[in-house]
C-alpha positions, 0 to 999 in steps of 0.5 A, a space after each residue: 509545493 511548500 507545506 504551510 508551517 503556521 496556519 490561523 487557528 479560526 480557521 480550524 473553527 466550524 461555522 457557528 461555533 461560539 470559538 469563533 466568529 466568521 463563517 466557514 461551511 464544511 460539508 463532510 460525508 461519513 462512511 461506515 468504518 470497518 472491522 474493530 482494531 484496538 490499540 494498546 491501551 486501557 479500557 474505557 471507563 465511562 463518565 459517571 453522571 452524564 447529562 443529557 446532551 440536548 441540554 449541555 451549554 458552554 461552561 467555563 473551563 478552569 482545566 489547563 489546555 492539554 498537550 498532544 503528545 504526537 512528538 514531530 521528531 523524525 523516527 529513529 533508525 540506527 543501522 551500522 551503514 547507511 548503504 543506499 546512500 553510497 549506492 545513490 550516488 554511484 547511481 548518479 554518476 553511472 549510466 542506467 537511465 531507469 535506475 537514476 529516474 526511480 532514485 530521483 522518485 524515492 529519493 534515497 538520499 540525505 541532501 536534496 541538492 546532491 543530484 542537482 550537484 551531481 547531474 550539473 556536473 556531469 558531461 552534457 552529452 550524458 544529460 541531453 541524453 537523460 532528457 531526451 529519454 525522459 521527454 520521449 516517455 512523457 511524450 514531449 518534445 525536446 529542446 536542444 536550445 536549453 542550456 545544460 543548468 535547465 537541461 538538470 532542472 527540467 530532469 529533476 523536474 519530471 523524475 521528483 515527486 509532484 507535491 498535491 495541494 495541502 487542505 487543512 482540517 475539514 472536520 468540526 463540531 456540528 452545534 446544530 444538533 445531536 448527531 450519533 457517536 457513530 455518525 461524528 466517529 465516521 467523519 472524523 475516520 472520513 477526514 483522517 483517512 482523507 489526510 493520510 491518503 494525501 501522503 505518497 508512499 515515497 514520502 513514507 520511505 523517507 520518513 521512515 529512514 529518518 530524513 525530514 518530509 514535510 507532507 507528514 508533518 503537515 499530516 501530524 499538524 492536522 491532527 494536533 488540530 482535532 485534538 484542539 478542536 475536539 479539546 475545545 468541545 469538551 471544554 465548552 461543552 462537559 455533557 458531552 464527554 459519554 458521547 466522545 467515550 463511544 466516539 473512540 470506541 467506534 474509531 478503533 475500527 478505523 484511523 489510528 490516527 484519529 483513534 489516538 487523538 482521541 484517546 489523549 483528550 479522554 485520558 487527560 480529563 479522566 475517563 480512561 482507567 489509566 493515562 494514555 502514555 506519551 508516545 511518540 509518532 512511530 509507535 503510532 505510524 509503525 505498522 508503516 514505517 517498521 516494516 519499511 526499516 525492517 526491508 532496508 536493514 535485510 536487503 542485501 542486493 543493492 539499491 538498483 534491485 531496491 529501487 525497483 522493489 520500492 516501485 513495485 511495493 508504491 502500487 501495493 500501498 497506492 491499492 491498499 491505502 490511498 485508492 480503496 473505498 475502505 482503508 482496512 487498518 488492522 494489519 501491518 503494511 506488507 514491504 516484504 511480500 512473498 514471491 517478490 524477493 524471489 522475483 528479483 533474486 533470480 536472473 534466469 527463468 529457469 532457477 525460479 520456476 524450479 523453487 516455486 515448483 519446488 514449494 508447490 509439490 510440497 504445499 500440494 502434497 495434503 491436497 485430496 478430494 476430501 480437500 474439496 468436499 469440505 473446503 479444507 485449510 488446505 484448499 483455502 491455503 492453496 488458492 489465496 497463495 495462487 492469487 497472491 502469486 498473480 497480484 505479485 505478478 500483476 504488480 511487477 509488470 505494472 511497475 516495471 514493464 520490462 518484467 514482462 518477457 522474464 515472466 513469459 519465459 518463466 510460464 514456459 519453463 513452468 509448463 515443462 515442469 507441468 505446473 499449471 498452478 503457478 504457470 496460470 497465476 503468473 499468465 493471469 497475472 500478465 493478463 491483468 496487466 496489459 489485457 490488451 496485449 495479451 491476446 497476442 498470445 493465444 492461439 487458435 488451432 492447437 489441439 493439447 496434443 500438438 500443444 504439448 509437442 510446442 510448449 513455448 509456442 502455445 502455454 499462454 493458452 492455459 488461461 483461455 476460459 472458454 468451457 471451464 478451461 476446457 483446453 487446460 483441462 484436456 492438456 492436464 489429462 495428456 499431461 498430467 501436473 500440479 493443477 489449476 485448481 479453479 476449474 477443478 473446483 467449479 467442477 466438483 460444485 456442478 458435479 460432484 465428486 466423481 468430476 475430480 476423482 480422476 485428478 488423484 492421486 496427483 502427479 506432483 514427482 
């Protein structure tokens, strides 16, 4: 869908503002907005002689209109060789139906019609091939009446992103009464996270390469709208200005975006102790689109292996930012996640159970019972690594299913090495996935004995919980390895030292 490219400015107007004249009721519910993150710029210095805001009334304005400095221009990104450019083409002209389906989704290309070129010139048993592919996975039924022109079309159609319906600006001024600073800072973080959230990740991608993405620039336009509108408030209404002084102090723990905007419209009428510098939108954006740069310019396996990374890093930024309650602002959008790289770097199990075994002997080697009774770094460190294991895992097998049998080869492998900590956080993480094919699994009349006789038969029921992990537990007494430390833990909680004395020193050489 086409993003608007001008919209009526009353329509940017809250009913009964004296900026405009018909009627257009919003209704907005706030939220509280997380922890404070600043950005960099001067303290806040408060407007001396405030006036009561119940009795601010409209006053003329002689002050000239401030500009907002959001600049629209694409985001420079200079590298010596555009690489997945030529990869995306060869992709196009090969055979792999996955990778042509994930380059259609991202889009790694300048010219928007190069696939349609491509594929209408590409033999049409190839692309009733594609199709039937496709229509098979979105369970539809394929029509060999098409012509080969609407064989492409339909291929484009269900591989390309599906544009959302835009809205405009949803939040205004509310004359009717006094809200607190923090109750107005709340719907304008509501509103701005609700923009952002409106943008895919694919779109990001693109953006941060440099090719022009209208759902961003539409997403910029609405903000250049609460700089108008809030503009215009303070305009009308001076007494006012100590309240949007807090407003901006509260929205550093929310929207940056948001943040911003306010931030220009206080500079420019003198309530900060310097002016804001122009900036453009990367600096703004750049928790998202430098780490994304970044990934481009160190990959170096090719664009099918980036394609499948850009999948499964979709779902990590589609969790973090557009389906949670609460978008946490305050650090960098993670494109290069540990494990992942190693995760696609390796094509057998075996060499990738051997280093993160490698890692987890080295990461063990300070673990002790002092460990658990103080709840050491090294214990904290330990288990937020485990769980980041699993996520990855978890993530991997929800954006490429196929990855689920390298995974299962791998548990095993790892269980021959005796490292149940990434073993389980792999298994856990296989569970997450597919939940309902998990119990395919697990087995029901092995002893650990006979356990450790069939590894590859039975390692999958290391995760079964019944009794703390009471099969794990007996099959880390018969033999012995880096833990899972989970159930070492809720013992020592229920027992005491003495549960765990038994585990040191462990068996990690």
């Amino acid at each position: 869908m086409a993003y608007p490219r001008h919209m009526d400015s009353s329509l940017f107007i809250r009913q009964g503002s004296p900026l405009r004249h018909g009627n257009q009721p919003h209704s907005w519910h706030g939220r509280a907005i997380g922890s404070q993150r600043a950005l960099s710029h001067p303290a806040i210095r408060l407007h001396q002689g405030r006036t009561d805001r119940s009795s601010s009334e409209p006053l003329p304005s002689t002050r000239p209109e401030p500009t907002f400095s959001f600049q629209l221009a694409l985001p420079q990104f200079y590298v010596p060789y555009r690489w997945w450019e030529d990869g995306a083409s060869m992709i196009l002209w090969a055979f792999d139906h996955q990778d042509i389906k994930r380059l259609l989704r991202f889009r790694l290309y300048e010219n928007d019609e190069l696939p349609r070129h491509v594929l209408q010139n590409r033999n049409a048993d190839v692309v009733s091939g594609f199709l039937a592919s496709l229509l098979l996975t979105e369970q539809g039924l394929f029509s060999l009446e098409l012509s080969h022109h609407d064989k492409v079309e339909e291929i484009l159609g269900l591989c390309q992103l599906r544009s959302v319906p835009v809205e405009p600006w949803r939040w205004h001024p509310n004359y009717s009464y006094n809200a607190e600073p923090q109750t107005i800072a709340s719907y304008i973080d509501v509103e701005s996270s609700r923009q952002f959230q409106a943008v895919p990740f694919e779109d990001w991608i693109r953006y941060a390469l440099g090719y022009p993405t209208e759902s961003i620039q539409w997403f910029f336009s609405q903000h250049k709208q609460l700089h108008d509108i809030v503009s215009a408030h303070l305009d009308l209404f001076p007494g006012e200005f100590d309240t949007y002084v807090e407003v901006e102090r509260h929205l550093r723990g929310g929207s940056p975006f948001a943040q911003y905007v306010l931030l220009q419209c206080l500079s420019v009428r003198g309530l900060l102790d310097s002016e804001v510098p122009d900036q453009s939108n990367q600096w703004v954006v750049g928790f998202i689109i430098r780490p994304i740069q970044e990934l481009f310019k160190a990959h170096l396996t090719g664009l099918p292996s980036m394609l499948k990374k850009l999948s499964v890093l979709a779902l990590s930024f589609e969790r973090k930012y557009r389906t949670s309650v609460e978008i946490d602002w305050s650090a960098p959008f993670e494109a290069n996640p540990a494990y992942l790289n190693d995760f696609f770097a390796f094509r057998e199990v075996e060499p990738l159970a051997r280093k993160l075994t490698h890692i987890d002997t080295r990461e063990f080697s300070s673990l002790s019972v002092q460990s658990f009774v103080e709840d050491t770094a090294t214990l904290r460190l330990l288990s937020g690594r485990w769980h980041l294991l699993c996520s990855s895992t978890e993530e991997c097998c929800l954006a490429l299913p196929e990855m689920a049998t390298f995974f299962k080869s791998c548990i095993c492998v790892l269980h021959r090495l005796r490292n149940y900590y990434s073993a389980t956080a792999i298994l856990y993480g296989l569970q997450k996935a597919n939940i309902n094919d998990f119990d395919l699994f697990l087995e029901q009349d092995d002893s650990p004995q006979q356990y450790a006789i069939n590894i590859s038969s039975h390692c999958f029921k290391l995760m079964d919980s019944a009794s703390n992990y009471a099969f794990y537990r007996e099959t880390m007494k018969v033999r012995p390895g880096i833990p899972f430390l989970l159930p070492h833990i809720v013992e020592y909680q229920s027992h005491g030292e003495n549960a765990i004395v038994a585990m040191f020193p462990l068996c990690i050489h």
